[in-house]
Rosetta silent file (secondary structure, phi, psi, omega in degrees, C-alpha in Angstrom):
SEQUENCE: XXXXXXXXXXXXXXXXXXXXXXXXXXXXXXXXXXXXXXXXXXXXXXXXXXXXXXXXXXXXXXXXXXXXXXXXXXXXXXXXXXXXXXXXXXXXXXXXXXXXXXXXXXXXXXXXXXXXXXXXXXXXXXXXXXXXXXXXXXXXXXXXXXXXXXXXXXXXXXXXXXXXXXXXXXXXXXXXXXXXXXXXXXXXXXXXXXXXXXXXXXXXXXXXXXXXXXXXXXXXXXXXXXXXXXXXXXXXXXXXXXXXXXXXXXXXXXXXXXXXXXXXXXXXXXXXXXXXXXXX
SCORE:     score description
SCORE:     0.000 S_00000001
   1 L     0.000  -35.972 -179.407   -7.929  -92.515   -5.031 S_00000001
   2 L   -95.964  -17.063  163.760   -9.090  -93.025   -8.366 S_00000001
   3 L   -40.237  -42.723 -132.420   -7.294  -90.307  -10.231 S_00000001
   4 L   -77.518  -41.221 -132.674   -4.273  -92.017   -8.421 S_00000001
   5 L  -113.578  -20.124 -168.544   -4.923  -95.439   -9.597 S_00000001
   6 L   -92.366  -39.271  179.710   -5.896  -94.224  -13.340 S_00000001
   7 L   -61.871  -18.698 -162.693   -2.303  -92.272  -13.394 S_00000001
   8 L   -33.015  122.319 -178.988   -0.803  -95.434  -12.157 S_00000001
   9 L  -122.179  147.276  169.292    2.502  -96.431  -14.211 S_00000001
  10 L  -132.815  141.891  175.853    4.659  -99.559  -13.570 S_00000001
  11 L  -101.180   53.449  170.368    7.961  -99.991  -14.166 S_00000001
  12 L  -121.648  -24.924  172.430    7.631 -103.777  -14.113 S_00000001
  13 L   -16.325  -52.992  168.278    5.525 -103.236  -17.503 S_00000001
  14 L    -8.393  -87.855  147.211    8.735 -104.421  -19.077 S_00000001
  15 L   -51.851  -55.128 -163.248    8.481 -107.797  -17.875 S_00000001
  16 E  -113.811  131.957  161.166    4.886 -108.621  -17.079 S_00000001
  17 L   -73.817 -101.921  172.397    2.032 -107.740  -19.541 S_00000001
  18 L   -86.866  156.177 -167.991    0.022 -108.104  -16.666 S_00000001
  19 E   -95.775  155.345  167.265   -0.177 -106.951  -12.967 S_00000001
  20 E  -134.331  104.752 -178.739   -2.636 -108.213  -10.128 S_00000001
  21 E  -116.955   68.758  158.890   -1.757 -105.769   -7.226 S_00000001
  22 E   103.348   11.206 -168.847   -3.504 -106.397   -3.821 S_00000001
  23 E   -56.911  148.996  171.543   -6.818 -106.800   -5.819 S_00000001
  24 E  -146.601  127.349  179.370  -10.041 -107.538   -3.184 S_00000001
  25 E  -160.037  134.960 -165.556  -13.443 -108.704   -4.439 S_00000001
  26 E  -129.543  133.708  153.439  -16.436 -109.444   -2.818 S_00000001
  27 L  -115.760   85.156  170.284  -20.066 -110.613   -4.075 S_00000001
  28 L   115.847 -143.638  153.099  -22.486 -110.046   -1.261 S_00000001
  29 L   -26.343  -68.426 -149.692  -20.669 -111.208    1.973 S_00000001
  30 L   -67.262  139.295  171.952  -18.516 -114.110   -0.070 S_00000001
  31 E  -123.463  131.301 -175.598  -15.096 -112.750   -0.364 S_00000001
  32 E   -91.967  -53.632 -171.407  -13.425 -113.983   -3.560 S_00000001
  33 E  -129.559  153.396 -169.292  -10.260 -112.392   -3.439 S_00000001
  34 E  -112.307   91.701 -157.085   -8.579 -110.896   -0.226 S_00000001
  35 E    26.297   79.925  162.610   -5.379 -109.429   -1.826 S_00000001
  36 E   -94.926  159.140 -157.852   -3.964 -111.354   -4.422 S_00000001
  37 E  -149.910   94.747  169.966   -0.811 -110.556   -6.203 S_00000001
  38 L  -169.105  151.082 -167.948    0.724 -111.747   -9.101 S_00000001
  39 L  -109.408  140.137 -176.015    2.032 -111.078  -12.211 S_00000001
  40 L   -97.126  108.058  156.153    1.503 -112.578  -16.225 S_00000001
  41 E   -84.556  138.214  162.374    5.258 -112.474  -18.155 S_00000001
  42 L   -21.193  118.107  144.318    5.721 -111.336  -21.807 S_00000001
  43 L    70.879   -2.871 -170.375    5.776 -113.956  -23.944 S_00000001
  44 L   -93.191  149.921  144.027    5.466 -116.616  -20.798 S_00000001
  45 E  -127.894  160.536 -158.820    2.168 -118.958  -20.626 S_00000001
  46 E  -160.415  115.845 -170.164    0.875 -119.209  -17.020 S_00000001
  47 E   -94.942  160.623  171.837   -1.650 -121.537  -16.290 S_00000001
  48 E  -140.445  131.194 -161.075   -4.064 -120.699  -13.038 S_00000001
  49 E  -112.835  178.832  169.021   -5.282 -123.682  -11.280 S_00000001
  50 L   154.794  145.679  178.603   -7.633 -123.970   -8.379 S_00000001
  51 L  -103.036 -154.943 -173.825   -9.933 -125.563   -7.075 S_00000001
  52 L   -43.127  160.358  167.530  -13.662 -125.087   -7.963 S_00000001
  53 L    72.578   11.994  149.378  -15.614 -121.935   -6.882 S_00000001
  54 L   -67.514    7.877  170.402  -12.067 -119.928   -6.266 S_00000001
  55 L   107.740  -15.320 -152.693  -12.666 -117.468   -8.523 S_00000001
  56 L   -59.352  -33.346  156.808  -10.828 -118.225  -11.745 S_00000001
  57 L   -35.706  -39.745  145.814  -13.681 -116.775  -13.844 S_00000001
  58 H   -15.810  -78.334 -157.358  -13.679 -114.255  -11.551 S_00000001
  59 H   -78.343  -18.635  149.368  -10.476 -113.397  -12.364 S_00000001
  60 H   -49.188  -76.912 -156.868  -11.104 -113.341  -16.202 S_00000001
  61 H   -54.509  -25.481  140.062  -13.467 -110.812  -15.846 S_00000001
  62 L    -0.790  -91.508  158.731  -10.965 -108.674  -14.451 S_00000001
  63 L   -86.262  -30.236  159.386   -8.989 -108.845  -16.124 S_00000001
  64 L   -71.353   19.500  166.566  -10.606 -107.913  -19.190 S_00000001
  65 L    76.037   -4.030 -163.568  -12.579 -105.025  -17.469 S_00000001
  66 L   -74.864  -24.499  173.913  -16.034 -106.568  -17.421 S_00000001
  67 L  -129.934  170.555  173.034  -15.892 -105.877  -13.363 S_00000001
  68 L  -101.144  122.034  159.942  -14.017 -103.982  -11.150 S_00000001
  69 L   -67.048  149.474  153.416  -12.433 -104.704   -8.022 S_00000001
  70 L   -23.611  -37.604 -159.608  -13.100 -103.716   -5.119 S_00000001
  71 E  -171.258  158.680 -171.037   -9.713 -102.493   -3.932 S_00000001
  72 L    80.768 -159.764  179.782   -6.128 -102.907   -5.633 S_00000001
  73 L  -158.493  154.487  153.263   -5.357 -102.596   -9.063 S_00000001
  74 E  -126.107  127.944 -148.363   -4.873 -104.212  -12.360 S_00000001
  75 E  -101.373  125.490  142.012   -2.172 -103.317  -14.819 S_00000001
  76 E   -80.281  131.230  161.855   -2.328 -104.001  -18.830 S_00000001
  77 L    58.653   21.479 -142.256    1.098 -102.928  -20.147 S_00000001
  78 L    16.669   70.456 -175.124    1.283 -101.259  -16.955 S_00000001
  79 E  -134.797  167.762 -170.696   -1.594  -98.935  -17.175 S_00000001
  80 E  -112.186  117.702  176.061   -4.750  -99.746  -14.938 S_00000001
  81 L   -22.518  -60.675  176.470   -7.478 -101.851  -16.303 S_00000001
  82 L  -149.005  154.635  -33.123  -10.187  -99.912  -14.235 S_00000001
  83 L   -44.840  120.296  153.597  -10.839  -97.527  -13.643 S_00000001
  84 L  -168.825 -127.978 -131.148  -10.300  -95.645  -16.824 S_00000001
  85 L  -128.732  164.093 -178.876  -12.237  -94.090  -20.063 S_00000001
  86 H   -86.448   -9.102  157.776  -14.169  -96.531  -22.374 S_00000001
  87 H   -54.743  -52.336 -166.433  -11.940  -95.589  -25.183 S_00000001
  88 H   -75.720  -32.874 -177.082   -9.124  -96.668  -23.362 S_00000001
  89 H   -80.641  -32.756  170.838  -10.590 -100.080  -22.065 S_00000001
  90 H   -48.732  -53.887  174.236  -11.681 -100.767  -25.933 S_00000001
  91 H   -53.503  -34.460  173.279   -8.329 -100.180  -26.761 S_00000001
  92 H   -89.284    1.288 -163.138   -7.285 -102.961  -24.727 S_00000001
  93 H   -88.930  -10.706  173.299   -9.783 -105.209  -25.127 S_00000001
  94 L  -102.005   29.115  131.391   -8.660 -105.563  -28.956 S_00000001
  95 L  -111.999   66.072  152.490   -5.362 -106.804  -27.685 S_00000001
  96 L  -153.509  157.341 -174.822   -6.458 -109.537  -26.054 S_00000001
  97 E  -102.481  137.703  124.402   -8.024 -113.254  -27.483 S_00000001
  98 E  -128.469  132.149  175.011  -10.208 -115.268  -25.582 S_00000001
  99 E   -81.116  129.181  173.966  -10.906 -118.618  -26.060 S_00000001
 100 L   -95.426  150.724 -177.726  -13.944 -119.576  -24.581 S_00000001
 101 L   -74.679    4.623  158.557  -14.554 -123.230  -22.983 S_00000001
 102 L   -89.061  -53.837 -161.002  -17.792 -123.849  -25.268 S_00000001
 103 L   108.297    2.509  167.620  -16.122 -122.081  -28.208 S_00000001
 104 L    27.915   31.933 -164.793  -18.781 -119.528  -28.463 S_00000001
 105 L   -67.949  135.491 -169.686  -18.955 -120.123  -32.237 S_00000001
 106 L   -80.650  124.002 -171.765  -22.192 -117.681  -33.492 S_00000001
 107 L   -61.772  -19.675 -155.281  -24.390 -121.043  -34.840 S_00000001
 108 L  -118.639   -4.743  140.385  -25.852 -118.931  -37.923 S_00000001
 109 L   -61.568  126.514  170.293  -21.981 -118.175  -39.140 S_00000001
 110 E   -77.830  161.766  138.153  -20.287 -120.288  -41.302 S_00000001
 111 H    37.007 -111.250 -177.788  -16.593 -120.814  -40.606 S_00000001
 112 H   -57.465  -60.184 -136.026  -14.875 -118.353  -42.587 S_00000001
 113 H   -90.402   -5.996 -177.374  -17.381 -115.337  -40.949 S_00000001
 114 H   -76.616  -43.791 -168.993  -17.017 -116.524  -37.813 S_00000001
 115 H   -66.823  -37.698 -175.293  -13.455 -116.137  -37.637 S_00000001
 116 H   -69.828  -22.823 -162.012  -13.798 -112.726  -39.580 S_00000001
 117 H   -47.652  -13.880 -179.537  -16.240 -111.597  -37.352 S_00000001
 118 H   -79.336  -47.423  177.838  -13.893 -109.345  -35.098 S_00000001
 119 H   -40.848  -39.566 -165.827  -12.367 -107.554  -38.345 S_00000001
 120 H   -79.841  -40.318  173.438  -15.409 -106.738  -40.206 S_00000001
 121 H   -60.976  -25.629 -178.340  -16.405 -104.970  -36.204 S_00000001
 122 H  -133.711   24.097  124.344  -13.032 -103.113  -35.348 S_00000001
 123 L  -101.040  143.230  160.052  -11.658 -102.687  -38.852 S_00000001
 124 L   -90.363   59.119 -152.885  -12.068 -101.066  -42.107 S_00000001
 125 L  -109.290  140.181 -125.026   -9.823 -103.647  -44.143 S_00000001
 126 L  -120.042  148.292 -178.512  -11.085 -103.870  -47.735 S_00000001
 127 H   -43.339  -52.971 -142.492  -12.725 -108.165  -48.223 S_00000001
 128 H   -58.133  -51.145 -175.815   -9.780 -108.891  -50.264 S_00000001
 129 H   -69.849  -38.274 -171.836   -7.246 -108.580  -47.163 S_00000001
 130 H   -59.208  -70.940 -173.799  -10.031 -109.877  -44.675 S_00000001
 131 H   -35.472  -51.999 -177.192  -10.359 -113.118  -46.850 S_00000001
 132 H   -76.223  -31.174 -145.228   -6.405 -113.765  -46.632 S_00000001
 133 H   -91.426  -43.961  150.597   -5.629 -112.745  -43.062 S_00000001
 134 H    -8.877  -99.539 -162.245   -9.300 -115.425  -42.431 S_00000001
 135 H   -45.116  -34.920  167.944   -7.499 -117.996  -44.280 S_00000001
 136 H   -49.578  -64.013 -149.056   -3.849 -117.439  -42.734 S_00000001
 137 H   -71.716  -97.340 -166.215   -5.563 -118.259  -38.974 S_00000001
 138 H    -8.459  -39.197 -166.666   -7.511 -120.985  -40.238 S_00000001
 139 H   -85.815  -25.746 -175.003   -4.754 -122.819  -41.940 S_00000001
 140 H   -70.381   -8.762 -178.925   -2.485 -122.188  -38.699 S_00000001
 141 H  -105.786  -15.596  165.075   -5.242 -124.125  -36.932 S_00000001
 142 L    84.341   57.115 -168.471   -5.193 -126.986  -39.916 S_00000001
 143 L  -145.028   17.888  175.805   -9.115 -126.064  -40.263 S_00000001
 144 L   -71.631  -48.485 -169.554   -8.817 -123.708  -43.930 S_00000001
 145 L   -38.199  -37.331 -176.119  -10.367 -126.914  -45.480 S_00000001
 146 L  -111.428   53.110  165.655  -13.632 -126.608  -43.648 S_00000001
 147 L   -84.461    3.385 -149.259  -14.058 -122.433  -43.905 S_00000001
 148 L  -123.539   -0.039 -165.512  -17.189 -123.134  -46.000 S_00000001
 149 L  -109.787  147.573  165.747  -18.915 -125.560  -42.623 S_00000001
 150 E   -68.860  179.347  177.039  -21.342 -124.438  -39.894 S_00000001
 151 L   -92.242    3.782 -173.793  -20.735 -124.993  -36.633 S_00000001
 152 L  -105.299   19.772 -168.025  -23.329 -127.410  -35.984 S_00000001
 153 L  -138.686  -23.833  172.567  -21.191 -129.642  -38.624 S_00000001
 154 L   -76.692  132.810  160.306  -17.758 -129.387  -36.102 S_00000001
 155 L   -62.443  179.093 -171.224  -16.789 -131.847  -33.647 S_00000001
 156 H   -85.263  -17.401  150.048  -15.995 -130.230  -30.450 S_00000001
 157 H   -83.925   -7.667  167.303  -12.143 -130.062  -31.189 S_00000001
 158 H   -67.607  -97.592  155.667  -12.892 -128.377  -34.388 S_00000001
 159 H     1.750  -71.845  175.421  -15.107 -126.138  -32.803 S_00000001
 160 H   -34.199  -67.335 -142.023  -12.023 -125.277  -30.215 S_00000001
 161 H   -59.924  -65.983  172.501  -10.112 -124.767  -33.084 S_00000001
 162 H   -37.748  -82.748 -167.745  -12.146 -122.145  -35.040 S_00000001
 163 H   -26.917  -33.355  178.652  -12.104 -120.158  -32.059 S_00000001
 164 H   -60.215  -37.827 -161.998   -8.690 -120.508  -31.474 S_00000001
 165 L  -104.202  -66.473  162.634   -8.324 -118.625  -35.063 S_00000001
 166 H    16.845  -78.728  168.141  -10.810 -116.117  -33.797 S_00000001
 167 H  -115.571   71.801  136.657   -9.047 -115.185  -31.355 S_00000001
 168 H  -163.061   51.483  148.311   -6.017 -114.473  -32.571 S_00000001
 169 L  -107.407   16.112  157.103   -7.118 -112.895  -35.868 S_00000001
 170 L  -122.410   40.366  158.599   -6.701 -109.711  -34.741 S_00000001
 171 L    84.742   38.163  161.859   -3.067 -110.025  -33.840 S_00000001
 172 L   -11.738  159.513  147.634   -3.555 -110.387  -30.256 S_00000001
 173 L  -131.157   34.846  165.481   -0.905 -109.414  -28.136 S_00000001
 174 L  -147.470  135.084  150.477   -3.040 -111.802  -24.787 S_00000001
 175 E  -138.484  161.213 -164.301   -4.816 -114.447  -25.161 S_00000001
 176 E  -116.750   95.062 -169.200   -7.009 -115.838  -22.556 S_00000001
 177 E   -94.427  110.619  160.201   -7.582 -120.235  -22.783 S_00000001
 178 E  -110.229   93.761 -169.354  -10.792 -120.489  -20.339 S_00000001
 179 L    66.017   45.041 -176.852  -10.562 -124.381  -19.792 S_00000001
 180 L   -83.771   33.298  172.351   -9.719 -125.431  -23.226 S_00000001
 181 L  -101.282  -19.330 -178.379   -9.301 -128.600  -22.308 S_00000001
 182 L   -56.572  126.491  175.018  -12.748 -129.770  -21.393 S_00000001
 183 L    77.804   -4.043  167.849  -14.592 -132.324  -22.728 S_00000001
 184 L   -77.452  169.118 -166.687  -12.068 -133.303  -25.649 S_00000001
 185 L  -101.031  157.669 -165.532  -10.760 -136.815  -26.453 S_00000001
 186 H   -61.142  -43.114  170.960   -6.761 -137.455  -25.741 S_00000001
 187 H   -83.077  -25.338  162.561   -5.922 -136.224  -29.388 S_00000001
 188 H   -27.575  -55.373 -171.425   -8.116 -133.197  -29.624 S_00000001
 189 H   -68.358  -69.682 -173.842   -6.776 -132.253  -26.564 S_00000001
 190 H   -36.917  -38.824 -173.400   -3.338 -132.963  -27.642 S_00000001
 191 H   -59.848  -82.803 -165.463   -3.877 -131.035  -30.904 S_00000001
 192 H   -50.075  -64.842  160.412   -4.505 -127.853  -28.676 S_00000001
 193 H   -11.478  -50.418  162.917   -1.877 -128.146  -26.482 S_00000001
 194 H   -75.513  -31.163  150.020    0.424 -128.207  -29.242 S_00000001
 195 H   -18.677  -64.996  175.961   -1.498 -125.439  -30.674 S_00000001
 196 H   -72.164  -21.005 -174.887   -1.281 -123.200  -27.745 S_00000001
 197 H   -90.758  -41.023  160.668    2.579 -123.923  -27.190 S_00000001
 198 H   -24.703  -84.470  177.958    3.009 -123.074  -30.795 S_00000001
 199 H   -51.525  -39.568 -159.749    1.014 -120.041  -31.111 S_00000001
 200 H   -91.813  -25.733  178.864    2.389 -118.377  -28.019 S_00000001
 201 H  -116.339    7.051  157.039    6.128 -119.003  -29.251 S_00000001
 202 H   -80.541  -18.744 -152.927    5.779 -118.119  -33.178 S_00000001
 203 H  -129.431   -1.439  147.672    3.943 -115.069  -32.343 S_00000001
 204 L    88.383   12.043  176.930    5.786 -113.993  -29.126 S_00000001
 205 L   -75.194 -177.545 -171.180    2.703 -113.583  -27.592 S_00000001
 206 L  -111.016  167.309 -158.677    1.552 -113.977  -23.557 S_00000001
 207 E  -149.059  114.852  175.883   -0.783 -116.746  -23.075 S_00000001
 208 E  -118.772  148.464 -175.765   -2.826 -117.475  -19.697 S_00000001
 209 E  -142.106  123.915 -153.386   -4.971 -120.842  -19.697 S_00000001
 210 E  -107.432  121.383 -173.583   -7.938 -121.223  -16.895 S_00000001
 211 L  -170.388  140.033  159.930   -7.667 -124.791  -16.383 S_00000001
 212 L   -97.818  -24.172  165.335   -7.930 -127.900  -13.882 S_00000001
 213 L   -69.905   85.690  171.637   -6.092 -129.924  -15.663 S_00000001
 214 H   -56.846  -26.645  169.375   -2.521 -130.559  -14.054 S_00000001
 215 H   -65.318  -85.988  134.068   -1.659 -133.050  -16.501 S_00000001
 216 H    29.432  -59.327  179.540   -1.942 -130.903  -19.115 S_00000001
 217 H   -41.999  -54.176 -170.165   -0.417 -128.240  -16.946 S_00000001
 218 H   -68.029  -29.522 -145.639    3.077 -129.718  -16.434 S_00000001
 219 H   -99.511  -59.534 -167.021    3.445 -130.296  -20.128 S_00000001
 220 H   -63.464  -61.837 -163.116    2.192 -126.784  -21.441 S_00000001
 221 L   -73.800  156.474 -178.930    2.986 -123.661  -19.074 S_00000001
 222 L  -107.144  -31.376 -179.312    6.235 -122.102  -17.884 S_00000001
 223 E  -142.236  164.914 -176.631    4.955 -120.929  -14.588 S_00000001
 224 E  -126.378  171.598  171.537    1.476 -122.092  -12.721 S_00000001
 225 E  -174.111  133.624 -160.332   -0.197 -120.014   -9.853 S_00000001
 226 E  -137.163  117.231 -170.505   -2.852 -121.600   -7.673 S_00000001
 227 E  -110.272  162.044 -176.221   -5.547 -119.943   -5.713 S_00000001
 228 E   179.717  143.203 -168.489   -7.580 -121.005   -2.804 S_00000001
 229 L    27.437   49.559  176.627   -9.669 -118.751   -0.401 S_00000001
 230 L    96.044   -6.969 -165.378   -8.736 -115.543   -2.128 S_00000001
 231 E  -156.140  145.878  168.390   -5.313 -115.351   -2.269 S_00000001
 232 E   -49.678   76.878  172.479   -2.016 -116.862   -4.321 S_00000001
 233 E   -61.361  -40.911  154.993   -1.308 -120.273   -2.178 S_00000001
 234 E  -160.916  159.084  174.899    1.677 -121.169   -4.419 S_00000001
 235 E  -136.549  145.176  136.609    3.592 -119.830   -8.013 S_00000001
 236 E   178.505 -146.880 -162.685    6.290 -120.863   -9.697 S_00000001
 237 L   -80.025  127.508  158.628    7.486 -123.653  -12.796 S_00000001
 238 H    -8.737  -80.317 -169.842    4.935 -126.997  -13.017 S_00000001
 239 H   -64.971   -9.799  166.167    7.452 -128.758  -11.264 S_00000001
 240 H   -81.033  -29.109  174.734    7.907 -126.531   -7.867 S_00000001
 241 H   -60.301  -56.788 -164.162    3.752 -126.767   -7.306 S_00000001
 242 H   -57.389  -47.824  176.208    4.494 -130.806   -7.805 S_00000001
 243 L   -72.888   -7.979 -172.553    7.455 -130.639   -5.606 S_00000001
 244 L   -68.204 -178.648  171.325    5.680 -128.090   -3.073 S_00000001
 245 L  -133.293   15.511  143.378    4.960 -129.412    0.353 S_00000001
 246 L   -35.421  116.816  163.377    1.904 -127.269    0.968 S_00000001
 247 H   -66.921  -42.023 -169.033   -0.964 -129.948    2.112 S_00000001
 248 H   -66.721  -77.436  150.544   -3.112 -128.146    0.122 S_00000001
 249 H     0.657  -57.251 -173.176   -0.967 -128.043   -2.736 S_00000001
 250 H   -72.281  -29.951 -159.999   -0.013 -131.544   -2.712 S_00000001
 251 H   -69.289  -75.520 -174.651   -4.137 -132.036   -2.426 S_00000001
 252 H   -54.106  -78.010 -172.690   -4.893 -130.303   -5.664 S_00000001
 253 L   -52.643   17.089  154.181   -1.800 -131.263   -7.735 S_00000001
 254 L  -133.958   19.058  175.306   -2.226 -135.415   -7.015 S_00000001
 255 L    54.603   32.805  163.193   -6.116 -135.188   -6.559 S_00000001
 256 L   -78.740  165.117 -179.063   -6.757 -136.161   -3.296 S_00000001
 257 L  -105.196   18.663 -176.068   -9.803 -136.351   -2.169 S_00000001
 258 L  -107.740  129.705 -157.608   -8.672 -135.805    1.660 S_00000001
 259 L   129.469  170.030 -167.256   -7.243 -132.432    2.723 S_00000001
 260 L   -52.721   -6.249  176.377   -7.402 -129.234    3.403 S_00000001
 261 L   -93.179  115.221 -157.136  -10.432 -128.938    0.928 S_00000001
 262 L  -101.187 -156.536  168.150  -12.768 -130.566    2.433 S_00000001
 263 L   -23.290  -81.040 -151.335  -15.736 -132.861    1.443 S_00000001
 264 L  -105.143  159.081  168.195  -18.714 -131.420    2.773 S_00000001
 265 L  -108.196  175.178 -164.944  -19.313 -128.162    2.525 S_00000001
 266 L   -65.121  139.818 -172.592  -19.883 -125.947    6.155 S_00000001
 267 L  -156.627 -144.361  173.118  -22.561 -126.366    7.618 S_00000001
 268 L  -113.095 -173.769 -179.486  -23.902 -127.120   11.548 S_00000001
 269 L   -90.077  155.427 -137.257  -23.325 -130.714   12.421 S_00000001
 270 H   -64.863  -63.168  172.222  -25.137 -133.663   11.070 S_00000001
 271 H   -46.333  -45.954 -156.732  -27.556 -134.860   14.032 S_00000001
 272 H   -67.084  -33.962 -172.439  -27.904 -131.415   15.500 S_00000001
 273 H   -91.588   -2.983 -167.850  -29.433 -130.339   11.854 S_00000001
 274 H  -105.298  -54.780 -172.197  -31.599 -133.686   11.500 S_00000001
 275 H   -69.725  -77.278 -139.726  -33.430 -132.283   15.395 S_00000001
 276 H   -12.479  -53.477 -158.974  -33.386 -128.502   14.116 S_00000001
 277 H   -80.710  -33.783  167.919  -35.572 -129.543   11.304 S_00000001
 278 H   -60.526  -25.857  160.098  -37.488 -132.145   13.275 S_00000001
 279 L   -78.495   -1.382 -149.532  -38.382 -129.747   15.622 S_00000001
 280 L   -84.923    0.000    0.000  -38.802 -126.755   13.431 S_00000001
């Protein structure tokens, strides 16, 4: 089974950077994902909504190799994520970016080293080259001006930003937005967005963004996909999730707070759990 799964080739590779094929994952009991299925296109960005505690971190982690699934497979380029040799997962993990939703800036790095920090670790490129290909990201982020400030000196869209030039100073050819929308004021936020639509169609790269925000959503991504109990409840274009007629769907995408999601979470019922305990 696992030879089978290491040989694994897809001829959808073409099309999709990445594959999600029938993947199952479990932590204790809790089942995250029960076969899910879907695919990331070249050069596409594809936001994945849901709501909380559905996995999307989950689904990071994944993809990027730090776990395994259970069962299924997951395709880079159409080759399989895991299992396969730590040479091979290294190789892929330096084509892919991720922006983290803090910004994961190292506090005792200025700036410029922060940004350098993946080169001077997976390259031998002599300072001279590091220092321009630094300054190229930076200025593409409108942040070369501060390469000399700590990170305890950035607001938190700043912050974003370096990171942003992070990861994609080594030429990416994924990058991975986990919530970069959080916690920024309407132009911060705006700034990335235009960032991110930017970046992904100068540089022909594939772009996935871990996000709650459907406003945001509609504006940015060419296709959405939306999990709930384990499995792909609906994909397509912003506007077919808006237009779906999925209660659940409609539930997430307009924010109700009524629907198939509920309230409370499960539990026994209220009086019956008021004697248990009285009696107990």
């Amino acid at each position: 089974m696992v030879k089978k799964v290491c040989d694994f080739w897809s001829d959808d590779a073409v099309s999709n950077l990445v594959e999600i094929k029938d993947v199952r994952f479990s932590r204790g009991s809790r089942m995250i994902f029960n076969g899910l299925n879907f695919s990331i296109p070249r050069g596409k960005i594809t936001a994945i909504l849901g709501p909380s505690g559905t996995g999307k971190t989950t689904l990071v982690k994944l993809i990027t190799g730090q776990i395994r699934p259970d069962d299924g497979v997951i395709l880079f380029e159409g080759r399989a994520v895991c299992p396969c040799s730590r040479q091979r997962l290294y190789e892929m993990r330096r084509q892919i970016g991720v922006l983290f939703q803090s910004g994961a800036l190292l506090t005792n790095l200025d700036v410029f080293e922060n940004v350098a920090f993946p080169l001077r670790q997976h390259t031998k490129l002599p300072e001279r080259l590091i220092r321009q290909i630094v300054l190229m990201k930076l200025q593409s982020v409108g942040l070369r001006g501060a390469w000399e400030h700590m990170p305890s000196e950035l607001s938190g869209g700043m912050a974003r930003r370096v990171a942003l030039a992070r990861a994609l100073v080594m030429d990416p050819k994924l990058i991975i937005y986990d919530e970069p929308f959080a916690g920024l004021d309407p132009i911060s936020m705006g700034v990335i967005v235009q960032l991110i639509r930017e970046t992904n169609d100068a540089l022909g790269i594939t772009s996935i963004v871990v996000t709650h925000d459907v406003a945001q959503t509609e504006i940015l991504a060419d296709q959405s996909v939306l999990l709930s109990e384990g499995v792909v409840v609906a994909a397509g274009t912003p506007a077919e999730l808006c237009n779906d007629r999925s209660e659940l769907v409609q539930q997430f995408m307009r924010g109700k707070s009524d629907g198939p999601v509920p309230f409370h979470f499960p539990g026994p019922g209220y009086v019956e759990h008021l004697r248990a305990l009285a009696s107990s």
